[in-house]
Every structure is written in structure tokens, then in C-alpha cells.
C-alpha positions as a printed NumPy array, in Angstrom:
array([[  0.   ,   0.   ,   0.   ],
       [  1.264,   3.563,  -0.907],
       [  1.246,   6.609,   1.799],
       [ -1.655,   7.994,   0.986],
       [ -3.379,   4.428,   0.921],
       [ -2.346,   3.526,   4.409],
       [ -3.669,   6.938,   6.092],
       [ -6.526,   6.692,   4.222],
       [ -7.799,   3.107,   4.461],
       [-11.254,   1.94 ,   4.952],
       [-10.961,  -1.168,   8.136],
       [-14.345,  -2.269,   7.212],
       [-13.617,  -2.746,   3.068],
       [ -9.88 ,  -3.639,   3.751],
       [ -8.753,  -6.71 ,   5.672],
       [ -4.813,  -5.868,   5.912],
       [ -3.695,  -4.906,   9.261],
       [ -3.352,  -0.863,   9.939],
       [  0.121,   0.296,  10.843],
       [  0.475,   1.976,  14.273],
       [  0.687,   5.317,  14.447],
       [  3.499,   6.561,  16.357],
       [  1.432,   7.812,  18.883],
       [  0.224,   4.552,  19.385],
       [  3.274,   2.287,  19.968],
       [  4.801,   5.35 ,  22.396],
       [  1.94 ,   4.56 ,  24.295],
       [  2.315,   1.192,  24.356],
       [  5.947,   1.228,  25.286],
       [  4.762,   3.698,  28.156],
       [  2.848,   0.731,  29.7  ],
       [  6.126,  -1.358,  30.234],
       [  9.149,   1.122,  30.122],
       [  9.665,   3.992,  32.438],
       [ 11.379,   7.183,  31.004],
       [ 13.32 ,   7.112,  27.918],
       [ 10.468,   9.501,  26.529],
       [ 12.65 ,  10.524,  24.018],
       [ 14.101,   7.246,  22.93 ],
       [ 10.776,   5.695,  22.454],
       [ 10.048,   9.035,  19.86 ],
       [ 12.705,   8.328,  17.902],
       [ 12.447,   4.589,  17.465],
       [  8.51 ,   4.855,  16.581],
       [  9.149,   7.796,  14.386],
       [ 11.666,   5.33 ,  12.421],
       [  9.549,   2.345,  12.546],
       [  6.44 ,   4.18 ,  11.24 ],
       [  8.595,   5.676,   8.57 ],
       [ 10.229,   2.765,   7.507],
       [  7.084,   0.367,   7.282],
       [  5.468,   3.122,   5.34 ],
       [  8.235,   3.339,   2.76 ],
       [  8.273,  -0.373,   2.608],
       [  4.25 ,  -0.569,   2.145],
       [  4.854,   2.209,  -1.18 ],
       [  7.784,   0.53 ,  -2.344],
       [  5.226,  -3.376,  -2.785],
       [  3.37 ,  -1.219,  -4.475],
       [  5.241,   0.394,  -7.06 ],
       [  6.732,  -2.891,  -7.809],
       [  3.335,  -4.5  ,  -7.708],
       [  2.235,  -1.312, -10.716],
       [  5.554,  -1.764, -12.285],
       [  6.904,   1.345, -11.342],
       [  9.9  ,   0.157,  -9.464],
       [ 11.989,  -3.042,  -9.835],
       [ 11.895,  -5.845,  -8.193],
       [ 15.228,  -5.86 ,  -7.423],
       [ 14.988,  -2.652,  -6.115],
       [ 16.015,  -2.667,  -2.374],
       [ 15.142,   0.633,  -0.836],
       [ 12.763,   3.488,  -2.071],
       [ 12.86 ,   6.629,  -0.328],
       [ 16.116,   5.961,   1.918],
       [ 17.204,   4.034,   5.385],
       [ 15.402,   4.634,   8.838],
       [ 18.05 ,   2.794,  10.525],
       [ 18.094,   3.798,  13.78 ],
       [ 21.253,   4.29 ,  16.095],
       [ 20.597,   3.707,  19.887],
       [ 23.076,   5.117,  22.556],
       [ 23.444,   4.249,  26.369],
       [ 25.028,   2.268,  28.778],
       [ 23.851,  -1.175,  29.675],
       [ 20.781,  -2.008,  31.581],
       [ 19.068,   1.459,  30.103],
       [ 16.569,  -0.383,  27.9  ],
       [ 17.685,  -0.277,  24.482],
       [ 16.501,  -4.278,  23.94 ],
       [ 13.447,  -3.796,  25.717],
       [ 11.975,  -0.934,  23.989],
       [ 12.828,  -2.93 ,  20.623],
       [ 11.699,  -5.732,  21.404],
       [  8.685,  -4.598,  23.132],
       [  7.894,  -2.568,  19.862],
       [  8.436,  -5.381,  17.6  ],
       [  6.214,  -7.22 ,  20.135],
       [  3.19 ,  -4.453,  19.56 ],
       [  3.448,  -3.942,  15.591],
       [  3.632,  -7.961,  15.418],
       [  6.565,  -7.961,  13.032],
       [  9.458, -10.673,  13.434],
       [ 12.006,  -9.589,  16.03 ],
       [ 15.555, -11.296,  16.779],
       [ 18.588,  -9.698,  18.759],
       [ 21.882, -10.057,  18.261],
       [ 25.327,  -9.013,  19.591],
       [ 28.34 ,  -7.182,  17.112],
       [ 30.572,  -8.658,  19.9  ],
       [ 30.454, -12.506,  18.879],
       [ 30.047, -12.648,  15.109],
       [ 32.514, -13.84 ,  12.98 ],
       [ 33.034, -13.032,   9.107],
       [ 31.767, -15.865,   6.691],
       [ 33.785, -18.734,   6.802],
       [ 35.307, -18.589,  10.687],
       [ 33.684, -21.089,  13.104],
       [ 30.769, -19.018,  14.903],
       [ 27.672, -16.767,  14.373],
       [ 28.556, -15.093,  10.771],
       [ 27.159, -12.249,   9.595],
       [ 24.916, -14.036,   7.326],
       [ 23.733, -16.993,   9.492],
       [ 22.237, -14.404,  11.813],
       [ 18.973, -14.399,   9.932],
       [ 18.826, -18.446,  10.177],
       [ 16.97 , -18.378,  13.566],
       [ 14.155, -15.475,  12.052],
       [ 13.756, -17.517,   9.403],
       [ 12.666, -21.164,  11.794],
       [ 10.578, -18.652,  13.854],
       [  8.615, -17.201,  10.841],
       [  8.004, -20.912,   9.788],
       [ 10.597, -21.165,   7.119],
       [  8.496, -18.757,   4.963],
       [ 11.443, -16.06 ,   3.657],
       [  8.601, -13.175,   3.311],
       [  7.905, -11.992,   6.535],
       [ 12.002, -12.315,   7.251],
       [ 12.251,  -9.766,   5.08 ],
       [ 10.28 ,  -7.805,   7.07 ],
       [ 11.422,  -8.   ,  10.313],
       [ 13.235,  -5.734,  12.684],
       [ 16.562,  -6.924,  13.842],
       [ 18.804,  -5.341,  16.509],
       [ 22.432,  -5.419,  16.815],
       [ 23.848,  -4.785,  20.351],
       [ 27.523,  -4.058,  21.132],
       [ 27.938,  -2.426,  17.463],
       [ 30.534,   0.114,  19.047],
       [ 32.77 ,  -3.114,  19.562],
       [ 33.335,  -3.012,  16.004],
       [ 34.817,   0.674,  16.164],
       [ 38.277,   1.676,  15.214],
       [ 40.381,   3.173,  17.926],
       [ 41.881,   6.422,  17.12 ],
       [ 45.454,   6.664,  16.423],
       [ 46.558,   2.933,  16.305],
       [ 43.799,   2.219,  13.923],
       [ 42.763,  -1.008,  16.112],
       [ 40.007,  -1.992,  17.738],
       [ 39.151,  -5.11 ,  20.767],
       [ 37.163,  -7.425,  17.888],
       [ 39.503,  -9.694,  16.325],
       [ 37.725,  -9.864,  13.107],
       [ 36.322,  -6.271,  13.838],
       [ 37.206,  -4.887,  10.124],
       [ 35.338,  -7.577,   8.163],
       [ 32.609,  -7.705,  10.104],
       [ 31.854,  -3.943,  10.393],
       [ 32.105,  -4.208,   6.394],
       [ 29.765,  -7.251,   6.061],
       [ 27.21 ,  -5.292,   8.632],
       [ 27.455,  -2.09 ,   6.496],
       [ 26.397,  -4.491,   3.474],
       [ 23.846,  -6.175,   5.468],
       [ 22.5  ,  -2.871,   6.732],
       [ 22.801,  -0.567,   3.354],
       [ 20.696,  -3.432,   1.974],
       [ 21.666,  -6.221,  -0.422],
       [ 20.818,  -9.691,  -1.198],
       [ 22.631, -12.479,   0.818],
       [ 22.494, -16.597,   0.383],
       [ 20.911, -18.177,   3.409],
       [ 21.37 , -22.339,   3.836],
       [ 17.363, -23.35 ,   4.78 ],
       [ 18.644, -26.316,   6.562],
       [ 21.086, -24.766,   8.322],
       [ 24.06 , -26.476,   6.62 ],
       [ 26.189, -25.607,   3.82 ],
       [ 25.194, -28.219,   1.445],
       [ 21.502, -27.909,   1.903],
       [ 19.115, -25.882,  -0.405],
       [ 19.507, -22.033,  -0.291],
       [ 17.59 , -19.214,  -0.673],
       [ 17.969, -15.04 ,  -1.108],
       [ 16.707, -12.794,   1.453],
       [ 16.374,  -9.038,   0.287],
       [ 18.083,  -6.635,   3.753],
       [ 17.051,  -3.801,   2.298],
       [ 13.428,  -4.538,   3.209],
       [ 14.612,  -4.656,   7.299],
       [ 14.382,  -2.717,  10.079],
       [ 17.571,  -2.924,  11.753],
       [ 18.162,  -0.608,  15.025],
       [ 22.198,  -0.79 ,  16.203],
       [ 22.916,  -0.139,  20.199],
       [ 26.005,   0.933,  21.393],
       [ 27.441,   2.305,  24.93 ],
       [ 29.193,   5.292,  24.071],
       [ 29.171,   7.936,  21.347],
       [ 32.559,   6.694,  20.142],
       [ 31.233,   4.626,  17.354],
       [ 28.631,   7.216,  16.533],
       [ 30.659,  10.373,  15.701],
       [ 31.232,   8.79 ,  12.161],
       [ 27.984,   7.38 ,  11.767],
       [ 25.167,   8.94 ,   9.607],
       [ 22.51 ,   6.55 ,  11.081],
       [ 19.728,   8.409,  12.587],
       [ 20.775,   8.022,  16.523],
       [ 18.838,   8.179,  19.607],
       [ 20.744,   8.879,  22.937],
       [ 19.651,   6.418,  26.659],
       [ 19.968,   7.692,  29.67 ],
       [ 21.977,   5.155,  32.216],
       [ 20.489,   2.536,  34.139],
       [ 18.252,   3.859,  36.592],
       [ 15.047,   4.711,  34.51 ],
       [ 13.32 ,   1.62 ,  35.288],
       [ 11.775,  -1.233,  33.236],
       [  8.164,  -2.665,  34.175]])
């Protein structure tokens, strides 16, 4: 559904679920996170944007206005969250994802491994959405994913180093990931099995990090947490 199409529907001549206004999910996160007022703005304000953009984009592929193989339409709502840990950031996605019903999985920056290298690549990240959403690669697509610990990935100034052994080639593989592209993904969860393409660009993916240090180079769309201390319901 375009813009315009999705503010205006009828609910009694059109069976798809509405989106939820922005006002809606902040009031929804209000009933199970304290504070973070202006956290919770910025993440709805993405989401809504996003979904909407993704809604258009179906349809100007479904009119023939847009390629298929299109991945984005009107630009990234990626959202950057800042704060220390125990201020919320998983909560408030998760309990977001949890209201708008879309596919939700969490994962941490700190433990993934480029492709090829024994542990949780890049690419096999999407493996465990994919079981969830009943082996069905649509509503993957159209999930929101959250990568913790993204600052573990950043470059330290002056030595040009950083604490993740493999943190260069996996920052690069994320940026892929993130800009949006198509990646292979193994439905049995071995190499040799069948595979399949799922489209990125078509994800919501929110980043968390527990400094600014990461950020300062980042053109994300960021959202600063105050420290532990607000309070979760």
C-alpha cells in the first residue's frame, strides 16, 4: 500500500492490518518502560517511517513502477541507539516489535565472525528469524533486527585497532547487510543444503552501542539512553 493508501484506508472494506501510528506504539511502550520519553520518539518515528516506505515501495513494484530488485525506495530509517547497559535499548525494541507484530531477533556485534570462521557469521544471523517465521522467507524480510555491542566493532583512534579480532570484516559485512543487499541463506542450516535469497534492504535494523565513540562517524539516525536507573516494568 502507498502513503496515501495507508492513512486513508477503509478497516471495514480492507482486511490488511493498519500500521500503528506513532502515537500509538509510544503509548504502548509507556505501559512497560519507564522514562526514555525521548528514545521511544525516535524509534517509533523510524519504525512508522520505515514500514510506510516499505508498504509504497510493494506497491510500485506491484504497478511496475519500481523493480523488483529494487532494495530501498525513499532511503534508510536505521536507527542508532546510545546508552550504557541495563538502560533499555533491547526492551523498547523488542517490546515494539512485540506491539506492531513484526518478526524480532537480537543479536550481539561482539560474537560474530566473518563468513567462513567457526561461529555466528554475519549471514547466518537471519537463520533463527527464518525457523521462527516458519521457514516462509517473506515476513524475514520484514522484520526488525537489533544489533547490540555495534561500538565493539569501532576503530580506535590513532593505532587504527580496535578489541574485535575480526572487527574490520565484520563492520564491512554489517554495512552491506544494513545498506541493503541480497545475501544466500542455507534453509537447513548447513552448507550443502538448499539455499535461498533474502532481500536486507526490506529490514528494520536498530544498532545499540554504549558510548558515542562509534557514533561520531555514523550517519545513522541516533537516539541517545539515559543510564540505568530509569526503570523497566
Amino acid at each position: 500500500m502507498s502513503l496515501v493508501h495507508y492513512l486513508d484506508r477503509d478497516p471495514k472494506k480492507d482486511d490488511r492490518p493498519a500500521l500503528p501510528t506513532p502515537r500509538e506504539m509510544i503509548a504502548y511502550l509507556n505501559t512497560h518502560i519507564i522514562g526514555q520519553d525521548q528514545a521511544k520518539r525516535d524509534l517509533a518515528e523510524a519504525f512508522y517511517c520505515h514500514y510506510i516506505d516499505l508498504s509504497a515501495r510493494d506497491e510500485m513494484i506491484e504497478s511496475g513502477k519500481l523493480l523488483r530488485d529494487s532494495y530501498r525506495v525513499y532511503g534508510s530509517a536505521n536507527t542508532l541507539m546510545i546508552g550504557p547497559t541495563g538502560c533499555g535499548k533491547t526492551e523498547i525494541v523488542e517490546r515494539l516489535a512485540e506491539f506492531a507484530d513484526v518478526p524480532f531477533s537480537a543479536h550481539s556485534a561482539a560474537t560474530m565472525v566473518p563468513n567462513g570462521i567457526v561461529g555466528e557469521s554475519t549471514d547466518d544471523m537471519f537463520y533463527a528469524p527464518y525457523v521462527t517465521c516458519g521457514r516462509e522467507i517473506g515476513p524475514v524480510e520484514r522484520s526488525m533486527v537489533f544489533i547490540d555491542e555495534i561500538d565493539k566493532m569501532a576503530v580506535r583512534r590513532g593505532d587504527g585497532q580496535n578489541n574485535h579480532p575480526y572487527g574490520g570484516s565484520v563492520q564491512k559485512a554489517l554495512l552491506r547487510i544494513v545498506e541493503g543487499t541480497r545475501i544466500t541463506l542455507a534453509l537447513e542450516g548447513t552448507a550443502s543444503g538448499p539455499k535461498g535469497l533474502i532481500n536486507t534492504g526490506r529490514m528494520f535494523f536498530v544498532a545499540g552501542e554504549l558510548s558515542r565513540e562509534f557514533s561520531r562517524s555514523s550517519k545513522s539516525a541516533s537516539s541517545a539512553l539515559r543510564g540505568p536507573g530509569s526503570g523497566l516494568l
